[in-house]
TORPA-738594 format. One record per residue (C-alpha): residue in three letters; residue number from 1; y, x, z. Coordinates in Angstrom, 2 decimals, decimal comma, padded with zeros to 5 digits. Each point is the difference from the previous one (the first is absolute). Layout:
N
<r><residuo>Ala</residuo><num>NUM</num><y>Y</y><x>X</x><z>Z</z></r>
...
END
This chain:
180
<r><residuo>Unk</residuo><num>1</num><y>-030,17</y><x>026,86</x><z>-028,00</z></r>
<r><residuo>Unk</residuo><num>2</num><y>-003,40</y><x>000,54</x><z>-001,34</z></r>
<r><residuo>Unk</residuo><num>3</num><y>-000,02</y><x>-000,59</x><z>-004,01</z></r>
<r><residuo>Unk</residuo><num>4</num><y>-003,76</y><x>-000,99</x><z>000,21</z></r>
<r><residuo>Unk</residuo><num>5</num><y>001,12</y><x>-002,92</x><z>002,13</z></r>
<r><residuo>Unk</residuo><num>6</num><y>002,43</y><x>-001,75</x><z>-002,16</z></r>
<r><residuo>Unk</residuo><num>7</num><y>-002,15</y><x>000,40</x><z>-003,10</z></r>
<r><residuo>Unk</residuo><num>8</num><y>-003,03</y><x>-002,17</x><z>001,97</z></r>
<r><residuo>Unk</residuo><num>9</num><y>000,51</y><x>-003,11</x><z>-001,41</z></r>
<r><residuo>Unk</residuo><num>10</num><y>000,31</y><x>001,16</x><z>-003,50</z></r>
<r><residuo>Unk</residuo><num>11</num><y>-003,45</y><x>000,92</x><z>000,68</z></r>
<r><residuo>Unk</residuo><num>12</num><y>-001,20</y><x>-003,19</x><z>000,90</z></r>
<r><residuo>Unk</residuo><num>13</num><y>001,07</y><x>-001,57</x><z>-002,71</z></r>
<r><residuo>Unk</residuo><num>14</num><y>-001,41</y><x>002,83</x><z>-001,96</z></r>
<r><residuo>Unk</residuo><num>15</num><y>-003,62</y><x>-000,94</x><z>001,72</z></r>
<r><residuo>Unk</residuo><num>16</num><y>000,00</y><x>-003,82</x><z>-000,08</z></r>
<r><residuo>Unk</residuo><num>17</num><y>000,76</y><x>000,46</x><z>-003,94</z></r>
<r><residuo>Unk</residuo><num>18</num><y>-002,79</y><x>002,24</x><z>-000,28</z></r>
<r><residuo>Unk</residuo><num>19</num><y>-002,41</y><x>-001,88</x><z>002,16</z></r>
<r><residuo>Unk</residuo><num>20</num><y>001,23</y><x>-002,92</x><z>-001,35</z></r>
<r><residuo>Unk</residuo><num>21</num><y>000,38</y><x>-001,99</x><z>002,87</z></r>
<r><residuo>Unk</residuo><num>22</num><y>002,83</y><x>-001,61</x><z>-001,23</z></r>
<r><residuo>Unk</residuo><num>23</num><y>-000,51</y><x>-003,91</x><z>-000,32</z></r>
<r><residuo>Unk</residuo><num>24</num><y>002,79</y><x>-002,57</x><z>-001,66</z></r>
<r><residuo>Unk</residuo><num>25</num><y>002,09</y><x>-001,74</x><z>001,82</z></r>
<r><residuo>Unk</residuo><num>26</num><y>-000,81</y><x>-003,87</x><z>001,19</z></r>
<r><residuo>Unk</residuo><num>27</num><y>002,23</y><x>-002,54</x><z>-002,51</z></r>
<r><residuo>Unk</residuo><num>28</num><y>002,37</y><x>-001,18</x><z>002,95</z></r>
<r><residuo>Unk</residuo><num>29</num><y>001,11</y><x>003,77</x><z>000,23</z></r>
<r><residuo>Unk</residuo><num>30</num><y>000,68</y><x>000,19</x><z>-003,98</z></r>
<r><residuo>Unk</residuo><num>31</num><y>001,57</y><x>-003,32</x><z>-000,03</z></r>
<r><residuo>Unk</residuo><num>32</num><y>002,19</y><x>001,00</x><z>002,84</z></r>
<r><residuo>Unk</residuo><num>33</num><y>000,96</y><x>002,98</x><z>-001,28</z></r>
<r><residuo>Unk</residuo><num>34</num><y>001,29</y><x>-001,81</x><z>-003,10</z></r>
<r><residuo>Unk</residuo><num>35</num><y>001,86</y><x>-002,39</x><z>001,72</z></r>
<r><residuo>Unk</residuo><num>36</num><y>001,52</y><x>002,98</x><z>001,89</z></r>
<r><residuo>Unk</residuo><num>37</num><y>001,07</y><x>001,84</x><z>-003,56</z></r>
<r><residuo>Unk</residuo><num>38</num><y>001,24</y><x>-002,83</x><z>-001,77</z></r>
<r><residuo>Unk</residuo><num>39</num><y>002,54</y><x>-001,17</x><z>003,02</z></r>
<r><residuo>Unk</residuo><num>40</num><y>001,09</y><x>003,52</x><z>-000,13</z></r>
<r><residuo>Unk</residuo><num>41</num><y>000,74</y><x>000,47</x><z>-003,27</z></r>
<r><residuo>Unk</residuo><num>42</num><y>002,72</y><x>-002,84</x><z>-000,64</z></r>
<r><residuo>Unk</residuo><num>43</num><y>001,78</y><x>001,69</x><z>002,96</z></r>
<r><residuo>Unk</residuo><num>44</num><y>000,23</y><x>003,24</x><z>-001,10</z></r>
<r><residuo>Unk</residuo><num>45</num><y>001,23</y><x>-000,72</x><z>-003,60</z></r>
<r><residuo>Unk</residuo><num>46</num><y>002,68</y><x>-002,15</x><z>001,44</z></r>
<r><residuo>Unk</residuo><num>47</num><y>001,17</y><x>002,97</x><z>001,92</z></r>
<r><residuo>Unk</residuo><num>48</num><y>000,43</y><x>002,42</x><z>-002,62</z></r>
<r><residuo>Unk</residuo><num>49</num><y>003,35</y><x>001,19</x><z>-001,79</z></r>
<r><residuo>Unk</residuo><num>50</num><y>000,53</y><x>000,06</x><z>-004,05</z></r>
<r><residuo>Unk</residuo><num>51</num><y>002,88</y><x>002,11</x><z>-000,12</z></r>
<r><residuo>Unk</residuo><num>52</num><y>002,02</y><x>001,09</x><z>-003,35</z></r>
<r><residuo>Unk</residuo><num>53</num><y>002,70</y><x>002,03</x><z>-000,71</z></r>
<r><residuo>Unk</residuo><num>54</num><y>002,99</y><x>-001,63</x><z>-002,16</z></r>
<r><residuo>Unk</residuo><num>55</num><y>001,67</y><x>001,57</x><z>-002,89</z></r>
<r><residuo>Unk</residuo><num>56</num><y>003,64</y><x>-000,38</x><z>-000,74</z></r>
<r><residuo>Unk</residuo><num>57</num><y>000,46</y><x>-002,41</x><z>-002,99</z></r>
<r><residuo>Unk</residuo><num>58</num><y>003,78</y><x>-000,19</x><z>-000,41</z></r>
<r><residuo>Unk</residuo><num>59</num><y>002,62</y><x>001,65</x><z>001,85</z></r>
<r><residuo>Unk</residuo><num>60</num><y>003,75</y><x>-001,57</x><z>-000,51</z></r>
<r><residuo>Unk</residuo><num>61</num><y>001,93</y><x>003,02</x><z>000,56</z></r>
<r><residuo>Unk</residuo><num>62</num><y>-001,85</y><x>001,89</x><z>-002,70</z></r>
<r><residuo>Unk</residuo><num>63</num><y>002,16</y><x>000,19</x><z>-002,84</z></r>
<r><residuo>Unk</residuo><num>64</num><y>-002,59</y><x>-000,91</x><z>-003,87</z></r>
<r><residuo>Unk</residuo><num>65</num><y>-001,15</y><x>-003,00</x><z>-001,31</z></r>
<r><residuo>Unk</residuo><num>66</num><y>000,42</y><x>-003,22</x><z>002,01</z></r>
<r><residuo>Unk</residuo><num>67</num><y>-003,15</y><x>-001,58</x><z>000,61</z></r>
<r><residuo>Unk</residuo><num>68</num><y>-000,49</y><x>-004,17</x><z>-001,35</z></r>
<r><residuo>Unk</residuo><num>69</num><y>000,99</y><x>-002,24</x><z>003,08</z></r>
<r><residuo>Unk</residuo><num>70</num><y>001,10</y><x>002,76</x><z>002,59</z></r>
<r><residuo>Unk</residuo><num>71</num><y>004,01</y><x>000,33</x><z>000,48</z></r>
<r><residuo>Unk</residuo><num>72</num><y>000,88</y><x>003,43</x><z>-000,81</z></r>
<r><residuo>Unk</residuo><num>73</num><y>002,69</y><x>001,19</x><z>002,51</z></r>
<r><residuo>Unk</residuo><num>74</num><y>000,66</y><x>003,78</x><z>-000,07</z></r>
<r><residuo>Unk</residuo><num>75</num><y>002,24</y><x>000,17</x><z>003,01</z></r>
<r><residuo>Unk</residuo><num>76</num><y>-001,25</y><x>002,39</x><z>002,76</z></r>
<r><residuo>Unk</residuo><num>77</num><y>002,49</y><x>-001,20</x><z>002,64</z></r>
<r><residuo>Unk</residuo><num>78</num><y>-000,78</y><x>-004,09</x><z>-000,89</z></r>
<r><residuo>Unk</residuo><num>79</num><y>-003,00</y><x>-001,24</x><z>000,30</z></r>
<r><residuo>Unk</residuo><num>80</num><y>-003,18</y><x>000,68</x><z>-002,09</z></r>
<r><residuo>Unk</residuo><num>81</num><y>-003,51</y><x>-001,37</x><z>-000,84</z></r>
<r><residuo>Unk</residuo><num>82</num><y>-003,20</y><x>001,79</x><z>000,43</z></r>
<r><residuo>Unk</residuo><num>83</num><y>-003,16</y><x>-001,48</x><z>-001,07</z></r>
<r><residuo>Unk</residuo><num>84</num><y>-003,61</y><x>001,34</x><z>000,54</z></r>
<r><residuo>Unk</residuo><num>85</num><y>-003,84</y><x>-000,99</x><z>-000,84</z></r>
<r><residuo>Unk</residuo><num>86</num><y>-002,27</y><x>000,39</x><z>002,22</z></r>
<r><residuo>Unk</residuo><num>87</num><y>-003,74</y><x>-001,49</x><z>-001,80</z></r>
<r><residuo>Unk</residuo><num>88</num><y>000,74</y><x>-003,33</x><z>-000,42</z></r>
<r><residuo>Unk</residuo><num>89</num><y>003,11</y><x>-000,34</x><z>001,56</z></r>
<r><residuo>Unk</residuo><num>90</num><y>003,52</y><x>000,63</x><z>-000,78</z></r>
<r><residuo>Unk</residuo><num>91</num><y>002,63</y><x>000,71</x><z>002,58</z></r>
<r><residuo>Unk</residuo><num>92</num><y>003,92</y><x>-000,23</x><z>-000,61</z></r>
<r><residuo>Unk</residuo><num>93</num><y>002,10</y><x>001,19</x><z>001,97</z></r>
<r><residuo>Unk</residuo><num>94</num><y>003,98</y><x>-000,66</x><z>000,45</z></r>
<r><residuo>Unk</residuo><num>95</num><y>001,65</y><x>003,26</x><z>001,96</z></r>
<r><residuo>Unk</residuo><num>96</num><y>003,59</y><x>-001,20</x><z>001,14</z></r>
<r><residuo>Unk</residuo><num>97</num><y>001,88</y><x>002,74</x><z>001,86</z></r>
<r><residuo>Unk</residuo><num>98</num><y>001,80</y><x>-001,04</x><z>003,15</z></r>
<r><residuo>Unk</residuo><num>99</num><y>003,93</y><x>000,58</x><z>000,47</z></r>
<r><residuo>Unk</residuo><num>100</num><y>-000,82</y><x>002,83</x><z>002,42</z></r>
<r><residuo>Unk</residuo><num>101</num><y>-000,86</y><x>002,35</x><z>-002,73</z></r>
<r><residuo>Unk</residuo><num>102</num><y>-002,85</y><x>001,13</x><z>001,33</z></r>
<r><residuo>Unk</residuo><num>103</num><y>-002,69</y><x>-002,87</x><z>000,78</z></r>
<r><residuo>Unk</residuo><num>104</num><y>-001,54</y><x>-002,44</x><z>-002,79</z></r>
<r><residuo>Unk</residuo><num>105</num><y>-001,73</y><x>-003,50</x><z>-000,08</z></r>
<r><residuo>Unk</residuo><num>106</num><y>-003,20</y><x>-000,88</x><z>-002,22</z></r>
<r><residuo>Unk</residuo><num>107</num><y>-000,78</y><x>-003,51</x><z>-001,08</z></r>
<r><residuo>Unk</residuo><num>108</num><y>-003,47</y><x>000,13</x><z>-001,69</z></r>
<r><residuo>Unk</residuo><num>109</num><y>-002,87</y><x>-002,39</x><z>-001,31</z></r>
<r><residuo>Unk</residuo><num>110</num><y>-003,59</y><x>000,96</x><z>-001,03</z></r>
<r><residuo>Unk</residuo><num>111</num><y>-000,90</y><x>-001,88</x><z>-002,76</z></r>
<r><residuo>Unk</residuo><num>112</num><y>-003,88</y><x>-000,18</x><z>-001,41</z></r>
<r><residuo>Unk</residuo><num>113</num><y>-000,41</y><x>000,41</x><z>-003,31</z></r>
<r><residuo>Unk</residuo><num>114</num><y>-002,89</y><x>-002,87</x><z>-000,02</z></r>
<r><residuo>Unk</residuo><num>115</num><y>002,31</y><x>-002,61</x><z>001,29</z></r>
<r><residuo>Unk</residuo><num>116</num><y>-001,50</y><x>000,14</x><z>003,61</z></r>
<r><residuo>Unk</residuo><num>117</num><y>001,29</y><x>-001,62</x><z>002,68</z></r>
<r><residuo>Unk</residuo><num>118</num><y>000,90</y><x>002,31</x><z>003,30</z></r>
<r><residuo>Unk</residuo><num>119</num><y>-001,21</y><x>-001,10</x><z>003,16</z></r>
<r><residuo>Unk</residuo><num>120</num><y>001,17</y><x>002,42</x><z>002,50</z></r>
<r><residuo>Unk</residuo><num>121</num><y>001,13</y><x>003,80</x><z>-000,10</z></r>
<r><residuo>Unk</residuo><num>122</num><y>002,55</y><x>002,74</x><z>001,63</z></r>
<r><residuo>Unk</residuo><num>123</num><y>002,23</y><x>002,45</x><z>-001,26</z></r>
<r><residuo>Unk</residuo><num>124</num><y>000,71</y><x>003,41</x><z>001,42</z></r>
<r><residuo>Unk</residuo><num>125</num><y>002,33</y><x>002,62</x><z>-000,45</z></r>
<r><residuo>Unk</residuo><num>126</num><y>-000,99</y><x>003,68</x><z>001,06</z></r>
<r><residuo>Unk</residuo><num>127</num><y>002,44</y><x>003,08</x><z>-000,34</z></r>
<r><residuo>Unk</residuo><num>128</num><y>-002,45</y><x>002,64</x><z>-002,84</z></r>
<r><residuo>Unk</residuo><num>129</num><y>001,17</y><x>002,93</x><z>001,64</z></r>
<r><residuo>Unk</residuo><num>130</num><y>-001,08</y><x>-000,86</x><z>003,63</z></r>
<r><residuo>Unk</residuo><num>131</num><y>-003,21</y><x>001,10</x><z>000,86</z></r>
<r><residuo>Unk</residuo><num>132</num><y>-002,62</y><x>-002,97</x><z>001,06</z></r>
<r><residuo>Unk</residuo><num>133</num><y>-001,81</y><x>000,12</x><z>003,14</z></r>
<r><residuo>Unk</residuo><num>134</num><y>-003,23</y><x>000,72</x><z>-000,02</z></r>
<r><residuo>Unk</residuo><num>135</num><y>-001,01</y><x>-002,86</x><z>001,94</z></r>
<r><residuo>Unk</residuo><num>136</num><y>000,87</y><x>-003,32</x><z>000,16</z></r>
<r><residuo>Unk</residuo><num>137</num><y>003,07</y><x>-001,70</x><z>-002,22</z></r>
<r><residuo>Unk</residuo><num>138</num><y>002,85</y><x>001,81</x><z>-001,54</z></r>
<r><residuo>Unk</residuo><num>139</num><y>003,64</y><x>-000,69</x><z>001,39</z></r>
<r><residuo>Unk</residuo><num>140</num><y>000,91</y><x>-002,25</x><z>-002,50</z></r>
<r><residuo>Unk</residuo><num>141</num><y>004,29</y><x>-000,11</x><z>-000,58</z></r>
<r><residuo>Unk</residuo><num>142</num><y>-000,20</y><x>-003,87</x><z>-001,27</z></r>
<r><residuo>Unk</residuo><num>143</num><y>-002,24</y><x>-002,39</x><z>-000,12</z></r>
<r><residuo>Unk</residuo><num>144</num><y>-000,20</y><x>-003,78</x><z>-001,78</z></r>
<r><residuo>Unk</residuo><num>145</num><y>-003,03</y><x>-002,80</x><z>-000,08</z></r>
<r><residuo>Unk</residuo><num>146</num><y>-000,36</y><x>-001,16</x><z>-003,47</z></r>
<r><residuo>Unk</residuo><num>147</num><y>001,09</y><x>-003,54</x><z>-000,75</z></r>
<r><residuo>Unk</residuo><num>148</num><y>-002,13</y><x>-002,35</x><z>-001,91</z></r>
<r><residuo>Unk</residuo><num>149</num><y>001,74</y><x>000,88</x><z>-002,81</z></r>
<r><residuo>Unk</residuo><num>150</num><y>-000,67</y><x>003,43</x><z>000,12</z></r>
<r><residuo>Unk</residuo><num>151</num><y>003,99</y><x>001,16</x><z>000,74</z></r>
<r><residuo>Unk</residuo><num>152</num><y>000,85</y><x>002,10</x><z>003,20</z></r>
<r><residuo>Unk</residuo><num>153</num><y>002,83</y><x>001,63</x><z>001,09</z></r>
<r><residuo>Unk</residuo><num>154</num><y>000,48</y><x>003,67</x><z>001,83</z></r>
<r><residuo>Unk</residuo><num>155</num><y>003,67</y><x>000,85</x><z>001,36</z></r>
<r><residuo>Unk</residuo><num>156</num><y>001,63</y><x>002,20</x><z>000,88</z></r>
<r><residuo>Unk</residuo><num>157</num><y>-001,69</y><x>003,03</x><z>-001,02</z></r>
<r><residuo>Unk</residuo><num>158</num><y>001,36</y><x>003,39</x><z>-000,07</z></r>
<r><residuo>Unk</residuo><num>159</num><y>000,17</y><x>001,70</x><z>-003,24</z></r>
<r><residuo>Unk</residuo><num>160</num><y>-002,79</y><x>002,41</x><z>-000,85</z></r>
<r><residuo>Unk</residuo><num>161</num><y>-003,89</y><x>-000,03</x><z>-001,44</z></r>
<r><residuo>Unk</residuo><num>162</num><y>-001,81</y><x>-002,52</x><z>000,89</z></r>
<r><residuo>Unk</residuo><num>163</num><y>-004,07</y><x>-000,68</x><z>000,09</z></r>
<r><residuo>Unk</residuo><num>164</num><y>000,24</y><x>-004,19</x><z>-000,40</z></r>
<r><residuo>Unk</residuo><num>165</num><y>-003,51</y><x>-001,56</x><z>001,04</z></r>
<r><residuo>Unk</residuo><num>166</num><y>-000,63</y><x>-003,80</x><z>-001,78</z></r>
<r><residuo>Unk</residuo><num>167</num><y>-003,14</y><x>-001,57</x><z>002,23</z></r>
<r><residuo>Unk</residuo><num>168</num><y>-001,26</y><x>-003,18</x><z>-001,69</z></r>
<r><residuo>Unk</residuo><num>169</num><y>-003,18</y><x>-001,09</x><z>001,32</z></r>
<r><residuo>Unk</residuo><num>170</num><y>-002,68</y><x>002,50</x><z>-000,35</z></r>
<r><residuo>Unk</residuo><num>171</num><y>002,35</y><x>002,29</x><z>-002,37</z></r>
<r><residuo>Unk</residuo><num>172</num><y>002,40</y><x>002,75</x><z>001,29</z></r>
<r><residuo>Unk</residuo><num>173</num><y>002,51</y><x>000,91</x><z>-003,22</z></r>
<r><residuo>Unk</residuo><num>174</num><y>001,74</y><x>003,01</x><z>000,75</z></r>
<r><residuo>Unk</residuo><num>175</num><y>003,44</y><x>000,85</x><z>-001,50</z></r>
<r><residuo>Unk</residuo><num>176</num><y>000,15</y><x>004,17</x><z>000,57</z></r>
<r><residuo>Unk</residuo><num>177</num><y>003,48</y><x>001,62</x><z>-000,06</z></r>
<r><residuo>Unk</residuo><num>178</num><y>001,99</y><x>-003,15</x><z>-000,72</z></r>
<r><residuo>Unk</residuo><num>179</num><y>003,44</y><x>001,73</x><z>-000,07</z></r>
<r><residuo>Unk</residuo><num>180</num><y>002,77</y><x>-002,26</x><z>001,46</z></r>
END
């Protein structure tokens, strides 16, 4: 492949400035071309992902000061409470294990701080020492549609680290290393 050839048009445009041949464009093209941008743009923002990482708030089965309105219950075995922000939402979370020994059940809510109502959502529960594919979606080990209310529910999970993905609207919450 010759070089010369695939710098021609660079060229051209390099002679039209310079000979300035260059004329503006008609007002239907301009007009068009708006029209084109602004149906474009709505679009893309609606496709595009806020995510934020949550930070552990208040973990029951740490042993310190109780926290106002959160039941303190120290018991590793029993059930405990875990409850994370993530911007302006909260997310608590009720870890029951199961009679097995060895699997759990999560009943959650996300709760916005601003009093928000929320409209639709899912919940997903990835192992944190898996490695994710590449491409397309992780293997996620439970999965739960939010309620209107913002509760869900994820059962039967095996004990371990998990990575726990909140999806409300637009936002993505991520809750790294949740340790059930």
């Amino acid at each position: 492949m010759n070089l010369d050839q695939d710098y021609t048009w660079i060229r051209g445009v390099r002679d039209a400035l310079s000979a300035a041949e260059l004329v503006e464009p008609p007002d239907w093209v301009r007009q068009r071309a708006t029209q084109l941008v602004q149906s474009v743009e709505p679009r893309a923002s609606r496709t595009l992902i806020e995510r934020v990482r949550a930070s552990l708030v208040f973990d029951s089965r740490r042993a310190g000061i109780v926290h106002a309105g959160v039941r303190a219950g120290a018991v590793l075995d029993g059930p405990w409470q875990l409850l994370y922000r993530g911007g302006d939402v909260d997310i608590d979370l009720l870890v029951r294990p199961n009679q097995d020994g060895h699997t759990l059940n999560v009943r959650g809510q996300a709760l916005p701080l601003a009093g928000e109502v929320i409209d639709a959502g899912s919940v997903e529960a990835l192992p944190a020492d898996v490695p994710r594919p590449l491409h397309g979606p992780a293997q996620a080990s439970a999965r739960s549609e939010l309620e209107p209310t913002g509760e869900f529910a994820l059962a039967n999970l095996e004990r371990g680290r998990y990575d726990v993905l909140v999806r409300v609207g637009a936002r993505e919450i991520e809750l790294s290393g949740v340790e059930l």
